[in-house]
C-alpha positions, 0 to 999 in steps of 0.5 A: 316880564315887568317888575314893579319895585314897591317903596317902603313907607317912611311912616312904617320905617319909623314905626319899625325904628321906634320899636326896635328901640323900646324893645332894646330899652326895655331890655335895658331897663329890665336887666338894671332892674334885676341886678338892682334887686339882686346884687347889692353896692358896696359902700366905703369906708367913708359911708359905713365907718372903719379903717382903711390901712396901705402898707409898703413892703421894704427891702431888706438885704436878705430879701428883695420887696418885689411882686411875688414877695408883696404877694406871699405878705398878702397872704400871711395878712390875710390869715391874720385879717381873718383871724381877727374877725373883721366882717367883709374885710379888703386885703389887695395887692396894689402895684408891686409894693403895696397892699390896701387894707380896708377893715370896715367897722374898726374904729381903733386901727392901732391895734389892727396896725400892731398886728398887720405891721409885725414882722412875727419873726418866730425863734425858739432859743436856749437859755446859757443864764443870766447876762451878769453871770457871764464871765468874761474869761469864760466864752464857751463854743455854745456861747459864741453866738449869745445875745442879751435879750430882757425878758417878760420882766425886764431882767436880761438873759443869755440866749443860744443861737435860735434852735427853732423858727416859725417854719417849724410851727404847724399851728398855734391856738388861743387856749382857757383852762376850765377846769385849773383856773389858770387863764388863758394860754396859748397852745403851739404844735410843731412840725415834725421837724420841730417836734424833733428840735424841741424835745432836744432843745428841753431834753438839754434844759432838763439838766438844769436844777430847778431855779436855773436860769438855764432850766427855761427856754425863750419864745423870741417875737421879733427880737423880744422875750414873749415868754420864757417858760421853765421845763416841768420838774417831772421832765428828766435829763436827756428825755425832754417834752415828746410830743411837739406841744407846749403852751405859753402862759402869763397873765393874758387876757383873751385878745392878747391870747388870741393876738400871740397865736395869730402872730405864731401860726399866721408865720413871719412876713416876708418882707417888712411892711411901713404904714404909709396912708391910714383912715378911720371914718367913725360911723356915724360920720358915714352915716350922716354924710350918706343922709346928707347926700341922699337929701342934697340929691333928691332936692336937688334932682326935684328941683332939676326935674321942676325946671326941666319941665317947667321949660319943656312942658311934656318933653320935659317930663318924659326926660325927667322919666329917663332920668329915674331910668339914668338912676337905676341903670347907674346904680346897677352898673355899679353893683354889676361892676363890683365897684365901691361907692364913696361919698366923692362918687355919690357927689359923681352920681348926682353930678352926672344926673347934671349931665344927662339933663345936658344931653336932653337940653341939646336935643330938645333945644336942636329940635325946637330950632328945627320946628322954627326953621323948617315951618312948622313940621310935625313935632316928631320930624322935628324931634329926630332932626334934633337928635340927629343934629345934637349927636355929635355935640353929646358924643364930643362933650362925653368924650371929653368928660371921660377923659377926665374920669378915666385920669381920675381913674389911673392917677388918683387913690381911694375915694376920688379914684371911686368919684372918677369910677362913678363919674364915668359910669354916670356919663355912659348911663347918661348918654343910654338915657338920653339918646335911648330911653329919652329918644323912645319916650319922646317919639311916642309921645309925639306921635299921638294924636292927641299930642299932635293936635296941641303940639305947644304942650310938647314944649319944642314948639316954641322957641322958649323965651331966651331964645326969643329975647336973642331973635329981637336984639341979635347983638353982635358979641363977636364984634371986638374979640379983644376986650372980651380977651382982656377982660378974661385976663383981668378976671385971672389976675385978680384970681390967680393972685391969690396964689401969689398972696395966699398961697395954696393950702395943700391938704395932707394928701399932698404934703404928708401928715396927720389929720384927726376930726373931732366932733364935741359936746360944747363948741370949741374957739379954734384959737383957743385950742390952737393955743392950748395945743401949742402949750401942750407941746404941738406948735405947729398943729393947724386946727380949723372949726368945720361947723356942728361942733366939729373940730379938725387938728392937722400937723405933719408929724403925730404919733398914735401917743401924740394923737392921744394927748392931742384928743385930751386937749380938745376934751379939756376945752369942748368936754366930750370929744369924739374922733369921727375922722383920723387920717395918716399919710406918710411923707412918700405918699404925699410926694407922690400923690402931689405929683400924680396930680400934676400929672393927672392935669397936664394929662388932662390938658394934652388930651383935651388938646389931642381929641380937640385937635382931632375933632376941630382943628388946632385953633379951635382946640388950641383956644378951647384948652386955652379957656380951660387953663384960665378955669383952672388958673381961676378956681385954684386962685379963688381956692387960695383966697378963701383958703380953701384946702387943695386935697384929693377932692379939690383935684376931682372938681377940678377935673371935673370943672375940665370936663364940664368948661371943655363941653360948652367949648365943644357945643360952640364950635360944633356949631361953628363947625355946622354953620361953615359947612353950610356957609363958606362965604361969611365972615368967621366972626359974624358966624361964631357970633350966630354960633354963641346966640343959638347955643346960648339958650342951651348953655343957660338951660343946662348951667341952671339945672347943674346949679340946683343940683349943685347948690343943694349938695353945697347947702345940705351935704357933708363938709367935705361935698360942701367944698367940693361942690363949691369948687364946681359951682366956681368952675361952672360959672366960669366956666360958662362965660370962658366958653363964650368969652374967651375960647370964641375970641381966642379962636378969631384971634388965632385965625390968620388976620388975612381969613378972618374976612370970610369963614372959607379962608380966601384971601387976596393975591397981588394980582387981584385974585383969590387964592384958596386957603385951607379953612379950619 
């Protein structure tokens, strides 16, 4: 019997693709929709104001500050957090000795530090008398472990060994007669064990005749007389107070009241904490700093989307449709994830918004090649090969820039550790964004009949006008690969020698300090206040204007009373003088942070290198991470010429300036790749000078939309994204030009002398023959 096997269409095969990928956007789309409307993103510290406080357990040589002891001290801070009614506060475990503490809405961390840093070591001690009764001669048994302690107005007594501790405390209350007057007091419950240890202890006292000394007993807090109340007259010798309760009284107020019981009932820490990093963020700084990046990424997203289309017409607008699906998909992601968005991460997310226009210009500048190259087929044809031939180069280039986020990621701390969080989750919806949604789009739009009949309105068409202008000159730029070397170098050591001549402003992330920002009603000259902090007793206090009537005082060492008499200065010379900003990093921290930074680079760098390797051959990566080393070299010596400050958000441009230099190095040689398999005959350098001249119009296309999107964060947000954006803008520029003209020549340089002839590496022999050499 006959079979007749029936070929499927490609027509319907396509038809069939097309909607298996509008189904699975759609569904994408509507599951970030719905967690978009459900699930709310939770801001930091640095966009909704209040305080953010690490601590670092100490060993003592009763107790060693390990895992499980951070952890039972995370949990008396954590009674004690809540105890002071702080809304939706953050108490973790990070590591094995430290704890973040983020207080959202405290705008005086002082009190909260006093609280959260207080040992609240509990005793309960009799009283053997006053210190200048005792006779010398006179040491009884009982008095043998006496110490001298003042009490709560100063006069020093005599104490028994502790009888109590805060073990033997069930629970303690913040208390107000009503009906007396008497004002607040605290009331405290003991233990059955307590119980019974309390009524001895006042069953002893009781034996006293009123007005002794020895008549009271002392409540110590870590090593101080909070209160030492007399025994009631109507309690007899030998009964003492039944019952296990006693109050503490003294003049205090409600927060004093409430402040004691906390420390009582919340029992003592394990081990002792240090303060070693604190922020506060006024909240209105963090209000502004969000209306100022919310403005820089609308303006700047409009006028991405307006170029995009301006350049690719209707393809153009689809990707701008995609990239509002990019935003949504983000925006759930990380509401989904439960992730923190900072002010560096909503600079990640417009960043990335960068990146997806990249993907969308690679594709779109790959299928107008392929609409040219190919005469004329459909623009549908011509947008899957584009697709197609682009994935490779979108795949590597956000590989790349994930590396760098997840580095960010492992090494840095607080908000630049949620910039790399941001960052990457941006690369991921971006590549959804283009290589799904964008693709979906484009492919329906395409295949319309109307679009079909006009396809120069698809924008893929033509061949766009720089293209055009690189088809008529065709200039070799490959040619002399060593004056582009030299002229790279030249360019380093202007810039890099700031670093010698300058010299890097390390901010307080790196070296340890006290920063405080102040906002004043008159504008205030930084000399005159440097001065004037100088005459106050603070001579090397740094105090740089940031624009709008703010003010910033750096010094390395400034106490709680120190930044208060700091704060009197600036009022004395600007009037009003708010403190919008306060951060403290502890010396250690500083160290540390300064060498995860390094670490964080040289990881970058060894990555960059291994996944080049990898994907390219070693000369090609050993030049692309070369050029990436001159970006770096070069930012870091503009940085020091402006004297900028290298701080936590300069490490996240930089890394950023890694991933975005890396990418147009990868779209290069991507090319270069494509272009020797095709062709193994020509010489290298004429094929990475056709390589440069095909990927050139994408390369402009792409750095102007990140540069509108880039200058309006540096013109319209907050100080900080000022500097950031900056940094990107220097490392996009030079970023550009390293991938052209200096990574290309460094890889024709490395080539062996002998291949550089001909692209598969054939070189000739004595005899005259040629001999195969393994090409890279």
């Amino acid at each position: 019997m006959k079979r007749h096997n029936r070929p499927l269409r490609t027509g319907s095969l396509r038809t069939r693709s097309l909607r298996t990928r509008a189904l699975l956007a759609l569904a994408v789309i509507a599951g970030a929709l719905a967690i978009a409307l459900t699930v709310p993103v939770r801001l930091g510290l640095d966009l909704r104001g209040g305080s953010q406080i690490v601590l670092e357990t100490r060993s003592t040589p009763a107790a060693e500050a390990g895992r499980e002891a951070t952890d039972r001290t995370v949990e008396v801070l954590r009674g004690r957090i809540d105890a002071l009614g702080v809304a939706e506060p953050t108490l973790v475990r990070s590591g094995d000795h430290r704890i973040l503490v983020e207080l959202p809405g405290v705008q005086d961390p002082k009190k909260a530090t006093d609280v959260l840093g207080r040992t609240a070591q509990l005793t309960v001690h009799e009283v053997l008398g006053r210190a200048e009764d005792a006779e010398p001669t006179a040491a009884s048994a009982d008095a043998t472990d006496a110490r001298v302690v003042p009490d709560e107005t100063g006069q020093p007594l005599r104490l028994k060994a502790a009888e109590l501790t805060g073990q033997d405390v069930k629970s303690a209350d913040a208390r107000i007669d009503q009906q007396t007057g008497a004002g607040w007091h605290v009331t405290i419950d003991f233990t059955d064990t307590g119980r019974d240890r309390w009524t001895g202890i006042t069953a002893d006292a009781a034996c006293h005749p009123a007005g002794d000394p020895q008549r009271r007993v002392a409540i110590v807090l870590d090593g101080k007389i909070i209160s030492s109340p007399q025994v009631a007259s109507a309690v007899t010798c030998g009964a003492g107070i039944a019952g296990g309760t006693t109050q503490i009284t003294g003049s205090f107020d409600a927060t004093e009241a409430r402040e004691l019981a906390l420390l009582i009932s919340g029992g003592a820490l394990p081990v002792p904490v240090e303060v070693i990093e604190q922020r506060t963020i006024g909240a209105t700084l963090g209000d502004a700093a969000i209306t100022a990046a919310a403005r820089a990424a609308v303006i700047g997203t409009a006028l991405t989307a307006l170029f995009v289309i301006a350049v690719y017409r209707l393809m153009g607008l689809l990707a701008t449709l995609a990239l509002t699906c990019y935003g949504l998909i983000s925006y759930a992601a990380l509401a989904a994830l439960g992730a923190t968005l900072t002010l560096p991460g909503l600079a990640g997310f417009v960043l990335a918004i960068g990146m997806a226009v990249d993907a969308n210009i690679l594709v779109f500048e790959r299928a107008r090649e392929e609409h040219a190259n190919r005469n004329r087929p459909s623009t549908r044809s011509a947008l899957a090969a584009g697709f197609r031939g682009a994935l490779s180069a979108i795949a590597d280039s956000n590989i790349t820039t994930l590396i760098a986020a997840g580095l960010l990621f492992a090494f840095a701390s607080g908000p630049v550790r949620g910039f790399g969080v941001t960052l990457g989750i941006g690369v991921l919806a971006s590549m959804v964004s283009a290589l799904l949604i964008s693709r979906v789009l484009a492919e329906y739009a395409a295949s319309r009949a109307a679009v079909h009949r006009r396809p120069r309105i698809t924008g893929i068409a033509h061949t766009g006008w720089v293209r055009d202008r690189l088809l008529r000159r065709g200039p070799h730029l490959m040619r002399h690969p060593r004056r582009w070397l030299a002229a790279s170098a030249a360019l380093l050591v202007v810039t890099a020698s700031g670093i010698l001549v300058r010299g890097l402003d390390f901010g307080i992330e790196f070296t340890g300090g006290r920063l405080v920002e102040y906002t004043t009603s008159a504008p205030v000259d930084p000399d005159r206040a440097r001065a004037a902090l100088a005459d106050a007793g603070f001579p090397r206090a740094l105090v740089q204007s940031s624009g709008d009537g703010r003010l910033t005082v750096r010094a390395e060492d400034l106490t709680d009373g120190d930044t208060a008499a700091v704060t009197d200065t600036i009022a004395g010379l600007g009037g009003d003088a708010e403190k919008v900003r306060d951060e403290l990093i502890g010396p250690t921290l500083g160290d540390e942070l300064r060498r995860n930074a390094l670490i964080a680079l040289s990881l970058a760098l060894g990555a960059q290198l291994a996944y080049l390797a990898v994907r390219f051959r070693w000369r090609f990566a050993t030049a692309a991470v070369g050029a990436l080393a001159h970006d770096v070299l070069i930012l870091a010596g503009v940085f020091a010429w402006l004297g900028k400050p290298i701080d936590g958000i300069f490490l996240a441009a930089l890394l950023t300036v890694i991933g975005y230099s890396v990418n147009d190095s990868v779209v290069l040689f991507d090319r270069v790749r494509e272009l020797l398999a095709r062709d193994r005959t020509a010489p290298l350098a004429r094929l990475t000078n056709r390589a440069i001249l095909q990927t050139l119009p994408r390369t402009v296309n792409t750095g102007t939309g990140a540069a509108l999107i880039l200058t309006a964060l540096a013109v319209l947000a907050d100080d900080a994204l000022t500097d950031f954006a900056l940094a990107l803008l220097i490392g996009l520029a030079v970023g550009t030009y390293s991938s052209v003209f200096t990574a290309a020549p460094l890889a024709l340089e490395l080539h062996p002398r002998g291949d550089r002839s001909s692209a598969n590496g054939r070189v000739m022999g004595e005899d005259g023959r040629h001999d195969d050499v393994k090409s890279t």
